[in-house]
C-alpha positions in Angstrom: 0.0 0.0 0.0 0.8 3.9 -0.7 0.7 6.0 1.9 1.0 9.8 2.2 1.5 11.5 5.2 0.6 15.7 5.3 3.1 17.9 8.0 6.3 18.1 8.6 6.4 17.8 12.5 7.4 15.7 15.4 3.8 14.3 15.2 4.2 13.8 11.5 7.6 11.8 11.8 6.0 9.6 14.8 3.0 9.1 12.4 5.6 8.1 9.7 7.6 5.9 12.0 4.8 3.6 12.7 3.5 3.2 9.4 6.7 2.2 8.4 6.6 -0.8 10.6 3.7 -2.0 8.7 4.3 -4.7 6.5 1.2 -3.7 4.5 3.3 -0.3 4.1 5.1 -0.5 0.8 5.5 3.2 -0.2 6.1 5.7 2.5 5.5 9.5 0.8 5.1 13.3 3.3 4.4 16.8 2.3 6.3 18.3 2.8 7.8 15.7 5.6 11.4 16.7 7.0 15.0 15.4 7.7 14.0 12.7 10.2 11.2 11.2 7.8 13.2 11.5 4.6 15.4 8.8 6.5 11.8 6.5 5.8 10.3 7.9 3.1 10.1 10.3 0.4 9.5 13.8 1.1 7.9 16.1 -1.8 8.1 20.0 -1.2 5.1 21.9 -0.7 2.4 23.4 1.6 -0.1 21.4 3.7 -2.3 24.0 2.9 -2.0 23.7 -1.1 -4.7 21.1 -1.4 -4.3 21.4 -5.5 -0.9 20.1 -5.6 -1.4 17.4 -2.6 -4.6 16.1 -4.6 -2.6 16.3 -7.7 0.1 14.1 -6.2 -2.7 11.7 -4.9 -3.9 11.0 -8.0 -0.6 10.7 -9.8 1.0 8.2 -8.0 -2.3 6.0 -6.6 -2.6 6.6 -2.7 -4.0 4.4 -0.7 -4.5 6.4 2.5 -3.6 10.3 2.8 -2.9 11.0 6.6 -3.3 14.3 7.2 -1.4 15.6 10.6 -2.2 19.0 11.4 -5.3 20.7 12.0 -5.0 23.5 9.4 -5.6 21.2 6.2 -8.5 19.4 7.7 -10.1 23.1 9.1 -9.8 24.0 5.2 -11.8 21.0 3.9 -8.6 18.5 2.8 -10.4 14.8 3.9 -13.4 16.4 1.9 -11.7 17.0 -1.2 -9.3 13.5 -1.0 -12.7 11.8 -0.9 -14.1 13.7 -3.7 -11.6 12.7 -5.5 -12.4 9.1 -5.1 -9.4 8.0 -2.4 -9.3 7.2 1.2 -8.6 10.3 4.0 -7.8 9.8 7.7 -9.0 12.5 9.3 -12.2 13.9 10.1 -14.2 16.3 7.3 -14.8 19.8 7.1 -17.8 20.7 9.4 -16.4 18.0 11.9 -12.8 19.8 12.3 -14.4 23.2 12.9 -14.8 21.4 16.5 -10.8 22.6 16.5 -11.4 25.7 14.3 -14.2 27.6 15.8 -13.7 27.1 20.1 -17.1 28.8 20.0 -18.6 26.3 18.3 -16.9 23.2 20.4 -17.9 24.8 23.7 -21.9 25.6 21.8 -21.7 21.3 20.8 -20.4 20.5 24.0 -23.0 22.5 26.1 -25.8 21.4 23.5 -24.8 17.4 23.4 -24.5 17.6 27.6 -20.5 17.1 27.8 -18.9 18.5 30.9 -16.8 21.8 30.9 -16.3 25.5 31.9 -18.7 27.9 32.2 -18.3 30.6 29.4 -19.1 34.1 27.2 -18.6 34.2 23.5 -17.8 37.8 22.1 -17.3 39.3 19.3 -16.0 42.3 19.8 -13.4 44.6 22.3 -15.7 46.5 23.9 -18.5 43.6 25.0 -15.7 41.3 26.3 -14.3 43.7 28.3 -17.9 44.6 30.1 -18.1 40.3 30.0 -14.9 39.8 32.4 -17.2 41.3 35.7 -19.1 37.9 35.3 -15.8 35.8 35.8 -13.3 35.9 38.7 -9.5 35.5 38.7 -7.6 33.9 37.5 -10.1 34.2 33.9 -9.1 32.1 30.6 -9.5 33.9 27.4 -9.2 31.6 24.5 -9.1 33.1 20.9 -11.9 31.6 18.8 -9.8 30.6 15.8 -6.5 28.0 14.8 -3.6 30.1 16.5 -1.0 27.1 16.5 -1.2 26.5 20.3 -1.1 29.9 21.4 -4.0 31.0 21.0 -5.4 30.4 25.1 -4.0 32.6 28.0 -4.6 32.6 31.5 -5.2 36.2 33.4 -4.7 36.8 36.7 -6.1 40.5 37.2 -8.5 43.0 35.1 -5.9 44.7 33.8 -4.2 41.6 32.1 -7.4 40.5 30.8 -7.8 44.1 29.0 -4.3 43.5 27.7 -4.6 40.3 26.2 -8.4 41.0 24.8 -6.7 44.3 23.1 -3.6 42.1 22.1 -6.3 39.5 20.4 -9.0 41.4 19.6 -7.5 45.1 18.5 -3.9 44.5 17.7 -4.2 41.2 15.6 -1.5 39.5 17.7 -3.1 35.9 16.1 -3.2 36.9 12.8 -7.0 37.4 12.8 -7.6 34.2 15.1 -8.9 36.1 17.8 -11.1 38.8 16.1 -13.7 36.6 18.0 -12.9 34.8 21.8 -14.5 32.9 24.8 -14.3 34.0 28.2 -13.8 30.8 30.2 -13.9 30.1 33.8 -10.8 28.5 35.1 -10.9 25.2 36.2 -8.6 23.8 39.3 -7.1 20.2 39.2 -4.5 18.6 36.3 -4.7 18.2 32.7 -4.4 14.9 31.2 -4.4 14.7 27.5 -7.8 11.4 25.7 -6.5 11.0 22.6 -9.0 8.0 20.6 -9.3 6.4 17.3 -13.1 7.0 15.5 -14.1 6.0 12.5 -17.5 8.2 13.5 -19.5 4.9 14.8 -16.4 3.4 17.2 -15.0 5.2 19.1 -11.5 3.5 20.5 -9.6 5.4 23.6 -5.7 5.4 23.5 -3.7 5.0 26.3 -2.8 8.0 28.7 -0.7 10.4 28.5 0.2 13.9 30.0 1.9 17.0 28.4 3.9 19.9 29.4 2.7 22.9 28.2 4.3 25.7 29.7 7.8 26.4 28.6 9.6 26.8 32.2 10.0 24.0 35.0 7.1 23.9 37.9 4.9 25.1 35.0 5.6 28.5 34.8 5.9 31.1 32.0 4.0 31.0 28.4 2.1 28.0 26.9 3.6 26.2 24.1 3.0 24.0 22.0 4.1 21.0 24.4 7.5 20.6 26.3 7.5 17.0 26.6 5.3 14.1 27.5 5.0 10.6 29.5 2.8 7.7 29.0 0.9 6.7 30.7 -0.4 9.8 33.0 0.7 9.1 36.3 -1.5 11.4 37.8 -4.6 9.6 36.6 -6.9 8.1 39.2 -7.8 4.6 38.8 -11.3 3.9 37.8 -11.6 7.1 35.3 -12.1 5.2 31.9 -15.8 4.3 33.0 -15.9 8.0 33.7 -14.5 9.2 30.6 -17.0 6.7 28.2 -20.2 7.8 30.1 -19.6 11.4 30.9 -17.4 12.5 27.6 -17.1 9.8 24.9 -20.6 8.3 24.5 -22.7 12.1 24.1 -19.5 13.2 21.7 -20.4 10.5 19.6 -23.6 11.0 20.2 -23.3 14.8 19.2 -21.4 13.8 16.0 -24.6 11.8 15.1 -27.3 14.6 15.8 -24.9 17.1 14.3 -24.2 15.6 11.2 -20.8 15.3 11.5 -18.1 12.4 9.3 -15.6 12.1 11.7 -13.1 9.4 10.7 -9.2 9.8 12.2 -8.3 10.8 15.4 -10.3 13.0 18.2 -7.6 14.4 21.0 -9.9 15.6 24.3 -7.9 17.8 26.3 -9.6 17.1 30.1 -9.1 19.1 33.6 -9.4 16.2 36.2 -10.2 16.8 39.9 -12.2 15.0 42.6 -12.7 12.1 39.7 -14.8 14.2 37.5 -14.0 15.6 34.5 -13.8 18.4 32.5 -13.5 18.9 28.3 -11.3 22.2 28.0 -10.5 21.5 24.3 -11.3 18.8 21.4 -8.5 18.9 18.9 -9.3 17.1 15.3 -6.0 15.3 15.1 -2.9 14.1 16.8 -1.8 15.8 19.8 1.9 17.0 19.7 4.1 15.9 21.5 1.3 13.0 23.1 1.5 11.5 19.9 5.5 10.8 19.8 5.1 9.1 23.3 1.4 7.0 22.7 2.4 5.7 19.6 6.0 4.1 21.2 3.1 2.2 23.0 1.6 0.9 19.9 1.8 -2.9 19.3 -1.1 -2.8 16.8 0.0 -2.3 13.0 -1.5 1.8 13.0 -2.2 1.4 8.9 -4.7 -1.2 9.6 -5.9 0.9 12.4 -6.0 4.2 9.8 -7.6 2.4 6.8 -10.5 1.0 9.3 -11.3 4.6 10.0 -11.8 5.2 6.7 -13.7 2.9 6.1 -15.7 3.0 8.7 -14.9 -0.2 9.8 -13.1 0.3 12.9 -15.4 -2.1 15.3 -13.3 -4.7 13.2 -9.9 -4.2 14.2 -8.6 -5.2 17.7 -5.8 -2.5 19.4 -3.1 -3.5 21.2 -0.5 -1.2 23.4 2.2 -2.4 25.3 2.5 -2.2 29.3 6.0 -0.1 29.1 6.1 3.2 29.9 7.3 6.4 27.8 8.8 9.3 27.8 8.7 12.2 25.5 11.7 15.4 25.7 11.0 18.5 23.8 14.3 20.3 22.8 13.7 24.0 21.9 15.5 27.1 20.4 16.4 29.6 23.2 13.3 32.0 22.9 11.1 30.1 22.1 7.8 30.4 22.4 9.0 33.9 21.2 11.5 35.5 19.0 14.2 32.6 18.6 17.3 32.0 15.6 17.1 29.4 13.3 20.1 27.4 11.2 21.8 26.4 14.4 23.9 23.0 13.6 22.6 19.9 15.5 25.2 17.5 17.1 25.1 14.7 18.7 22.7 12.1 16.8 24.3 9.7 16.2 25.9 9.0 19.8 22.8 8.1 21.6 22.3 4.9 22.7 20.1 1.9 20.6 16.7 2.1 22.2 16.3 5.9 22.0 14.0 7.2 19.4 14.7 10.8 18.4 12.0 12.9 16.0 13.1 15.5 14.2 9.9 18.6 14.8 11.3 21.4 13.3 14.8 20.4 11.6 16.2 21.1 8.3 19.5 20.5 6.3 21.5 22.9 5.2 24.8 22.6 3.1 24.4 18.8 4.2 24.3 20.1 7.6 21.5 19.2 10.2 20.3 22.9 11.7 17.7 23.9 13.6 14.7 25.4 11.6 11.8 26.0 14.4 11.0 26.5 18.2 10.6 22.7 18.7 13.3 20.8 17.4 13.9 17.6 18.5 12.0 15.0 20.4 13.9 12.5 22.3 12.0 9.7 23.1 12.7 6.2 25.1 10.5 3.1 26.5 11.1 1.8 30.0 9.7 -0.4 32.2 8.7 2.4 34.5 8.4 5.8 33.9 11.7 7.0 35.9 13.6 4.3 33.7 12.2 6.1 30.6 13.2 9.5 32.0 16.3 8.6 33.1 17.2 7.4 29.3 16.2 10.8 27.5 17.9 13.3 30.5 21.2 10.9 29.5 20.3 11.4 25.7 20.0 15.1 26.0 23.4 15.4 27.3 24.8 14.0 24.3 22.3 15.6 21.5 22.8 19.5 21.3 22.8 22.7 19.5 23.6 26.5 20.3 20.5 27.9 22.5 19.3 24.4 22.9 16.9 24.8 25.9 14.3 21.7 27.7 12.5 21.4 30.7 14.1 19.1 33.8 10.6 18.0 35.3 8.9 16.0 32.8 6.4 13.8 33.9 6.6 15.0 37.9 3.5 16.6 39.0 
């Protein structure tokens, strides 16, 4: 079988990894892909965005199954047009990714469909927002309404800040347009854990656990990002919450999907606030969490094409998925700077002196000159299995010793609460 992967991140690479262990896998393609998956597979250049060319490259060399990674192609309708075109998407359609586009519309389905979450205001404009914060107290989450590449939610502690950041969003532009319309969300206490399940729109199929890192300094301090590292499974995650999970969250989602309307076939990541056993939806993303993904998918003993081709075909309630009992961790290294201003072109060292059993994907690499450099804000993932979490850790602390670039910068308290 052909397959095509779209995105050129950590998640993508991950994605590509896996497939590649299929023996049902025969061509591995990516657009636009990078370094690390151009070790696996062909990389073509080009935009996930350009759905012309990608459909154009589908049809000239016979894909079997297009995944698509990021949330950006899917928003814009890329599983609808793949299908239209008479071959096999993985990922959910148009009107079911705007559950990631719009967060006003994923907080009106999850209200209307009886899913639990945070009290919330949509607005639409400066001035009504700011008269809207007197309902909430501090601190107050202000989420901007469209796609804003995991920045796009901030947490306020006074009236001031909220001002700030509604004038930053709603005024100034600072999300390129994404948050010309935001909600006003109450803050919820507890920890995050990160659902992330297979759907072909009829099954629905949990994975197993995991919990990110979003915040970019240790003890969870500073700006979000777009994930610092990850561990499977969640450690912090009470026993007893899957039953939870399927009667409070998963069975009205899928319940919604089939009032609404909605073709969901691919992957549905539930970002949850957990306390007291009860949980809370705070976000559905439409794909692949990153960096969740590079850490559930080490855990992965099912083959994931067979997995992917169910959910297109909607015959997911057919295929049996299988993880393994180790645990995994996941080590985001970044560009000094980043989440803000950071360099690029930095040379990356170190590769090839890690040890056997660590997995490194590239997130935002790039050659140059036949030279490995640095070419985003997330760069690397390190990645290792262990029997235990502190095994796991222990292996990609030692691997990030060795692996290493000018401004490299990580966190030192992955997977501790």
């Amino acid at each position: 079988m052909k397959v095509l992967v779209i995105g050129s991140g950590g998640r993508e690479h991950a994605i590509a990894y896996k497939l590649k262990q299929s023996p049902k896998v025969t061509e591995l393609y990516a657009i636009p892909g990078n370094p690390g998956i151009a070790q696996i597979g062909t990389c073509i250049p080009g935009l996930v965005e350009d759905k012309e060319l990608i459909i154009q490259f589908i049809k000239d060399h016979q894909i079997d199954l297009t995944v698509i990674g990021p949330e950006v192609p899917l928003c814009l309708g890329l599983a609808d047009d793949i299908e239209a075109a008479g071959f096999k998407a993985f990922g959910p359609q148009k009107k079911a990714a705007t559950l990631e586009g719009s967060k006003a519309f994923s907080k009106d389905f999850m209200v209307r469909h009886h899913i639990p979450t945070a009290r919330y205001v949509e607005v639409n404009d400066f001035d009504t927002a700011c008269k809207e914060i007197a309902q909430f107290s501090y601190p107050l989450v202000i989420k901007a309404d469209g796609l804003a590449a995991g920045k796009g939610v901030v947490i306020v502690d006074n009236k001031d800040d909220a001002i700030a950041t509604l004038k930053d969003m709603m005024v100034d532009g600072a999300l390129d347009g994404a948050g010309s319309k935001v909600v006003l969300e109450e803050f919820l206490t507890g920890f995050e854990c990160s659902l992330l399940c297979f759907t072909d729109g009829k099954t629905i199929v949990p994975m197993v656990s995991a919990k990110d890192h979003k915040q970019v300094y240790d003890g969870n301090k500073g700006p979000n990002t777009g994930g610092m590292g990850t561990v499977s499974p969640n450690p912090f995650l009470p026993e007893g919450m899957d039953e939870i999970f399927k009667k409070d969250i998963l069975d009205p989602f899928m319940q919604g999907l089939k009032e609404d309307g909605m073709d969901y076939r691919g992957v549905v990541f539930i970002g949850l606030m957990i306390e007291n056993n009860q949980a809370k939806v705070l976000e559905f993303n439409v794909r692949f969490g990153d960096p969740e993904t590079q850490s559930i998918l080490l855990r992965l003993d099912s083959d994931l094409y067979e997995i992917m081709d169910a959910c297109a075909s909607y015959q997911l309630d057919q295929v049996d998925v299988k993880w393994s009992d180790d645990a995994v961790a996941c080590l985001v290294l970044a560009s000094g700077g980043y989440p803000g201003s950071y360099e690029k072109g930095k040379v990356i060292t170190g590769l090839d002196q890690v040890s056997d059993d660590i997995v490194i994907f590239h997130a935002g690499t790039a050659m140059k000159e036949d030279q490995l450099v640095t070419n985003g804000g997330r760069v690397l993932n390190i990645c290792a299995k262990g029997k235990d979490l502190q095994e796991a850790l222990t292996k990609v602390y030692k691997a990030s010793e060795v692996v290493t670039f000018d401004g490299v910068y990580f966190r030192h308290d992955i997977g501790l609460r």
